[in-house]
C-alpha positions in Angstrom: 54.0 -6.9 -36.4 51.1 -4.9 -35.1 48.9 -3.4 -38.2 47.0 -0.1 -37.5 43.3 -0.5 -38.1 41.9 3.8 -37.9 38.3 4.1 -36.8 36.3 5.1 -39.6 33.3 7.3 -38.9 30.7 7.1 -41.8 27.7 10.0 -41.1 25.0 10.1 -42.9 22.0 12.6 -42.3 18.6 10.5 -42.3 15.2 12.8 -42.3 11.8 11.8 -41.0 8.6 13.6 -41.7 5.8 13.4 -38.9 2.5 14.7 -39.0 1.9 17.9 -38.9 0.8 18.2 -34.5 2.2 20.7 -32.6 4.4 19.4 -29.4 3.0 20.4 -25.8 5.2 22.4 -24.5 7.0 21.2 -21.5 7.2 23.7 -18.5 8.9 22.1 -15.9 7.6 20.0 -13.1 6.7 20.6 -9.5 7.2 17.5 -8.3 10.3 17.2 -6.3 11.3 13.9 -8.0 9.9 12.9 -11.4 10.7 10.1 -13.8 8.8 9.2 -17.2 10.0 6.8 -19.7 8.4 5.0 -22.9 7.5 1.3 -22.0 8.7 0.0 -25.7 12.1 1.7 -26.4 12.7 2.2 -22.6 13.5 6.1 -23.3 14.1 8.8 -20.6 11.5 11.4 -21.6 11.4 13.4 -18.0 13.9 12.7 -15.4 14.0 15.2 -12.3 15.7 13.8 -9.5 15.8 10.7 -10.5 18.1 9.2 -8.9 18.2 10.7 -5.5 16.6 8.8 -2.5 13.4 9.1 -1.2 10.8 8.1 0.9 8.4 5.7 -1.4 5.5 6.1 0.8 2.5 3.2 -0.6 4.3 3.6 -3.8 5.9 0.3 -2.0 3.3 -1.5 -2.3 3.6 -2.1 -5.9 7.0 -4.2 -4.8 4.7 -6.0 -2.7 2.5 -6.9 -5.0 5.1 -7.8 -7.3 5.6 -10.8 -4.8 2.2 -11.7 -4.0 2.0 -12.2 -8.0 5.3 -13.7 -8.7 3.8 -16.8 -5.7 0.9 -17.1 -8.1 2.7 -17.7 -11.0 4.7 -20.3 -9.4 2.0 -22.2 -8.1 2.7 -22.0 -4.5 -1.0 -19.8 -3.4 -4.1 -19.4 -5.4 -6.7 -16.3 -5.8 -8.4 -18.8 -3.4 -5.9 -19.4 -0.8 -6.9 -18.1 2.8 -4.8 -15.6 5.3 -5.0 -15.1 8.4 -5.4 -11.6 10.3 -2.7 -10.9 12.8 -3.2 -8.8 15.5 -0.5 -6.9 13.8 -2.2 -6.4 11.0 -5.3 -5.3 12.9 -4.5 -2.9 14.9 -2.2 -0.6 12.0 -3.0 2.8 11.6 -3.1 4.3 8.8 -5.3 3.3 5.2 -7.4 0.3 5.7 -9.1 -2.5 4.3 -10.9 -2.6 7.9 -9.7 -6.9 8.4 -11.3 -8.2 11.5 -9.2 -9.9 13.8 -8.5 -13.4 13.2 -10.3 -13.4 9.8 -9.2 -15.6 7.0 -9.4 -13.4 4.1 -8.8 -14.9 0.4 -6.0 -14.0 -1.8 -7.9 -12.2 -4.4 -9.9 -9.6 -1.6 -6.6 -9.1 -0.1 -4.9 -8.2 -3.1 -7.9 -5.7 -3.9 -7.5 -4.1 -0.7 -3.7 -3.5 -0.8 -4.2 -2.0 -5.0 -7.7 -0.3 -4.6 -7.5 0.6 -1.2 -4.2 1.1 -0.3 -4.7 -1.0 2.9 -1.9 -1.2 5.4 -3.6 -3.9 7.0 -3.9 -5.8 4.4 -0.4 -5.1 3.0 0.8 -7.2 6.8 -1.6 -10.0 6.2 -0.3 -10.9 2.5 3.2 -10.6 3.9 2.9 -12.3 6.8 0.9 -15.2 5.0 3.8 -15.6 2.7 6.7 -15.1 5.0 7.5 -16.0 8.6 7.0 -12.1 9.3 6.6 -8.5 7.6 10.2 -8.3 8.6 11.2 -11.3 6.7 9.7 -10.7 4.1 10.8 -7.1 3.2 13.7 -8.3 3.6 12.8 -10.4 0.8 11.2 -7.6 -1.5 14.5 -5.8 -1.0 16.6 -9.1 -2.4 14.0 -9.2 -5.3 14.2 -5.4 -6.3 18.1 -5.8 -6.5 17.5 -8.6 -8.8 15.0 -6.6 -11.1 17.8 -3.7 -11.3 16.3 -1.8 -7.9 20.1 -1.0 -7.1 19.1 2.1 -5.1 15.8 0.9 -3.0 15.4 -0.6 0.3 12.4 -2.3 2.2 12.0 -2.4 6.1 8.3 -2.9 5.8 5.5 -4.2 3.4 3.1 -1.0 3.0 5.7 1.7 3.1 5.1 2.8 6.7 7.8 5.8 7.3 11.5 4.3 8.1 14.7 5.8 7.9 15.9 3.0 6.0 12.8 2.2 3.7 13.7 4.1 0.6 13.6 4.0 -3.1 14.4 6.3 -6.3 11.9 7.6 -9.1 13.9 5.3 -11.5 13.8 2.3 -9.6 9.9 2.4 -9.1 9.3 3.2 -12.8 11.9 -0.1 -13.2 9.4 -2.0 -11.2 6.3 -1.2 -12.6 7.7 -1.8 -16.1 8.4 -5.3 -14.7 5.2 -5.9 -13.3 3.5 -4.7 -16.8 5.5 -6.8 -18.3 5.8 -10.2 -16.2 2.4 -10.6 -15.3 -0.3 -9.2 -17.3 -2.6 -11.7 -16.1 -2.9 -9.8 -12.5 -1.5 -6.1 -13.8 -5.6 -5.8 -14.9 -6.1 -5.5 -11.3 -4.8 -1.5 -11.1 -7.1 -0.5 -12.8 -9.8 -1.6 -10.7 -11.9 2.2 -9.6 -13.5 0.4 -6.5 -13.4 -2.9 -4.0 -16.0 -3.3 -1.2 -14.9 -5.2 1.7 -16.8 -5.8 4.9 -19.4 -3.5 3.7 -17.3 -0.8 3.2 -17.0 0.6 -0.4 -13.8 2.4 -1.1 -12.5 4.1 -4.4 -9.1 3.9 -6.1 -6.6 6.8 -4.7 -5.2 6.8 -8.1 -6.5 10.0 -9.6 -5.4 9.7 -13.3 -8.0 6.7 -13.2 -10.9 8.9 -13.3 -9.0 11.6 -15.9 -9.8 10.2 -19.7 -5.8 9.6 -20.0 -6.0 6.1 -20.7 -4.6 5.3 -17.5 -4.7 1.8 -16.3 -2.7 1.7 -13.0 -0.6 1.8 -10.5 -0.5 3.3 -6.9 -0.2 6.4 -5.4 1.8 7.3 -1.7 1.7 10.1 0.6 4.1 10.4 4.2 4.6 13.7 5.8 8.6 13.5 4.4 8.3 12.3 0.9 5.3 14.4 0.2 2.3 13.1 -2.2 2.9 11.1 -4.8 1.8 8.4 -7.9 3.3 5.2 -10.2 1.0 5.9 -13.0 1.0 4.5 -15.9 -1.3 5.2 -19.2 -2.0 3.8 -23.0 -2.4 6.1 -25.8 -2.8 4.5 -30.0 -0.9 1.6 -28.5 2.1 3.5 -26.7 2.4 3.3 -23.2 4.3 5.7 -20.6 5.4 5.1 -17.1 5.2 8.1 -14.6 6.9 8.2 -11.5 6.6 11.8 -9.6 7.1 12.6 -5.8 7.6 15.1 -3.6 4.0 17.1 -4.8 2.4 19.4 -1.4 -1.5 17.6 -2.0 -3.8 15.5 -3.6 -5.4 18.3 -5.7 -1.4 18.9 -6.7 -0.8 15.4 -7.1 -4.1 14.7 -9.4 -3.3 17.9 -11.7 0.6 17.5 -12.6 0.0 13.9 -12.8 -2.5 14.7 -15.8 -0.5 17.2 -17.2 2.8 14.8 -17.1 0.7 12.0 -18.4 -0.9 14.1 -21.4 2.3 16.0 -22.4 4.5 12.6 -22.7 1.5 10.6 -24.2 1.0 13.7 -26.8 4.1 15.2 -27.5 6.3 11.7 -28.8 6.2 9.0 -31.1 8.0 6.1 -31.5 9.3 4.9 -35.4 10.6 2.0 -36.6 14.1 3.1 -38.0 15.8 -0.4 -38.4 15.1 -3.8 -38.5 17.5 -7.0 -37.2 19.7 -8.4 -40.1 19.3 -4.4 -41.9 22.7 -3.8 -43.5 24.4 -0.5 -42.7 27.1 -0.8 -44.5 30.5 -3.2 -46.3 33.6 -3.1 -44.1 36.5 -3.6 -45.6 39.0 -6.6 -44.9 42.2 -7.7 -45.2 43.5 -11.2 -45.0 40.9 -12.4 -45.6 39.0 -14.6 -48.6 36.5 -11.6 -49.2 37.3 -8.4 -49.2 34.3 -6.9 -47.3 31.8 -8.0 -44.8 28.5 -6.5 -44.6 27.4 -4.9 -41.4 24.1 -5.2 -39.7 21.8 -4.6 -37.1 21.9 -7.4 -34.7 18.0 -6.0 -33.5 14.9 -4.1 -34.0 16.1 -0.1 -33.5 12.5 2.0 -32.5 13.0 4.9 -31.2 11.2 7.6 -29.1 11.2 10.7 -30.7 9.2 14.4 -30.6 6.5 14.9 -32.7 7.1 18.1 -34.5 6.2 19.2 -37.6 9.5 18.0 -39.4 12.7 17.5 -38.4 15.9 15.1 -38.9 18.1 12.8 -37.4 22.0 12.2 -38.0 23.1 8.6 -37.8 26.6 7.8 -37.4 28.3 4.7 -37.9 31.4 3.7 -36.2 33.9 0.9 -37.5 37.3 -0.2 -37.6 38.8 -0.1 -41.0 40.0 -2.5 -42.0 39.2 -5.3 -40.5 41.8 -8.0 -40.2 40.5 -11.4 -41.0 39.3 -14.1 -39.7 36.4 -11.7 -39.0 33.0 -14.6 -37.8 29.2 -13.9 -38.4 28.1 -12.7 -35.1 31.3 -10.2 -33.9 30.4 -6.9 -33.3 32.4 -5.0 -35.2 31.0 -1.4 -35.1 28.4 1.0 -33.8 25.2 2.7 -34.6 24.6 6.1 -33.1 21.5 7.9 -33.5 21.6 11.0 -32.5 18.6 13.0 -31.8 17.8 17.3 -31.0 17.8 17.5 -27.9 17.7 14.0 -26.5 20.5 11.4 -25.6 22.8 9.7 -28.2 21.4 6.3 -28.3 24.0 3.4 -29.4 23.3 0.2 -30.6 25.9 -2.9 -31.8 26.5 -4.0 -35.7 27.4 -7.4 -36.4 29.4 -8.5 -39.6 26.8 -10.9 -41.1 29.7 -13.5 -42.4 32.3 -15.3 -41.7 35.4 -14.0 -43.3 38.1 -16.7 -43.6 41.7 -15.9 -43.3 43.9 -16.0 -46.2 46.1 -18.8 -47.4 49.9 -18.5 -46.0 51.2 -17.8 -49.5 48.6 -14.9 -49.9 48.8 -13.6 -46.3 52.8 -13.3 -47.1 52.4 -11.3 -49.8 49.5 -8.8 -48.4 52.1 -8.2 -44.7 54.6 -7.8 -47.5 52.7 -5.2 -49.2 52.0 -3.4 -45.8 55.7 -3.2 -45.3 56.7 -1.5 -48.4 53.5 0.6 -48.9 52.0 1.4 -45.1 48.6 0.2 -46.4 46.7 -3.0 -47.4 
């Protein structure tokens, strides 16, 4: 016999005081494509565009870099190892580290002149150094992005020279740099890096939120005559960190300003609470045929959330659950959902877990309770 088991909704209204600092208001963006999320709870705060394809410009060589770094970590090069200058590499146009041809240039100055000074030359050398070509290996970066979550991106190229079929999204470069952050810390100190002379030539970071007190610590801005100007930056403020992504902007000097403004109005305007912690229970669901009748549901992980920092304000939680459940019911199931919902922002849905197991009932006792059900239309 199949038994009915109604979804219960339990809402409750939750409130959260903040300090009393006034939001930034948020006019818009000029950027053609813009992306900002919070690095710890992985919230949308901006999204313009975010999606659609786009030329990435040098913003590609973060992906590149990505490589040269995940090498190091395996052991296969060194900041020591030597590369050689191709006269590939030499004779690119474009931003330069100024290589001389058939140089052997060590990791760690190479790496300096792709981050710091955005050179293209440089950019062929590492690849070439770690594949059997450029070609090869952007065909490798592109493999790699898809396995970080880059769905939507494509490489043809190292530096982000202007190809038809060399694209990426706002989302997938904010994915990226997240991943960098995140899986090598060790070498992410190197964005944040204001100079690098090389061959006598002393050349500043292109990143202009670097010089902008922001607490900026990285990444790379791009420019091509179809994608426009644009920046990856990324910046720290009382231990939050954003990630910007913007494209699309008409010049540096447009470039440098809404990057500041984006950076300073997410930074300023949010704040991220603790709301739950794992093992928290929400709430006792009821069960039948079972031994007990309820389970206690909880969080099944840390819930912080990013929210607007306004004056006061409140948040609804809503809890979703079968009712009841039918035993056996086993520590671990997810057997309902959290929903927070915020003003003005997406839902955000996380899992609850009943806590214990919930044997089923004896025969004799599970007889009676179907019995019951049959004669009554309830439990």
């Amino acid at each position: 016999m199949a038994y009915k088991t109604p979804m219960r909704i339990l809402s409750f209204l939750f409130i959260v005081l903040f300090i009393s600092t006034p939001a930034y208001a948020f006019q818009g963006t000029k950027a053609k494509q813009a992306y900002i999320v919070d690095y710890e709870t992985g919230q949308v705060l901006l999204s313009k565009n975010a999606g659609e394809k786009m030329p990435t410009s040098s913003m590609s060589k973060v992906m590149t870099t990505y490589m040269v770094f995940d090498a190091l970590k395996s052991g296969s090069i060194n900041m020591d190892t030597p590369m050689s200058v191709s006269e590939k590499a030499w004779t690119k146009g474009g931003s330069k580290m100024f290589v001389g041809l058939g140089d052997k240039i060590k990791l760690s100055d190479l790496l300096r002149g792709v981050i710091v000074q955005s050179g293209n030359d440089a950019t062929i050398v590492l690849a070439e150094g770690l594949s059997s070509s450029e070609e090869e290996f952007a065909r490798k970066m592109t493999s790699r992005a898809h396995d970080l979550g880059m769905k939507n991106s494509n490489f043809t190229n190292a530096s982000g020279w202007p190809d038809e079929n060399h694209y990426s999204t706002a989302e997938d470069l904010a994915l990226m740099s997240r991943h960098i952050i995140e899986d090598f810390p060790e070498y992410y100190k190197l964005f944040a890096e204001t100079e690098f002379t090389y061959n006598n030539i002393k050349q500043q970071n292109r990143n202009p939120i670097l010089y902008r007190n922001v607490g900026a610590d990285g990444l790379k801005t791009g420019h091509t005559e179809a994608g426009g100007y644009g920046l990856i930056g990324t910046a720290v403020k009382d231990g939050r960190r954003v990630i910007m992504v913007v494209n699309g902007l008409e010049d540096d000097k447009q470039r440098a300003d809404e990057s500041v403004r984006l950076i300073e109005w997410s930074l300023n305007s949010f704040k991220n609470i603790d709301v739950f912690k794992k093992g928290d229970v929400i709430v006792d669901v009821p069960v039948v045929m079972g031994k007990s009748v309820t389970v206690p549901m909880a969080m099944n992980q840390d819930v912080k959330i990013t929210v607007p920092k306004v004056p006061s304000d409140s948040y609804s939680f809503e809890v979703k659950y079968k009712t009841p459940l039918v035993a056996p019911v086993k520590a671990g199931d997810e057997v309902g959902t959290l929903k927070i919902i915020i003003p003005n922002e997406d839902n955000l849905n996380y899992p609850l877990i009943a806590t214990q197991n919930v044997e089923k009932l004896g025969l004799f006792k599970n007889t009676l309770e179907k019995i019951k059900y049959q004669l009554l239309g309830k439990f």
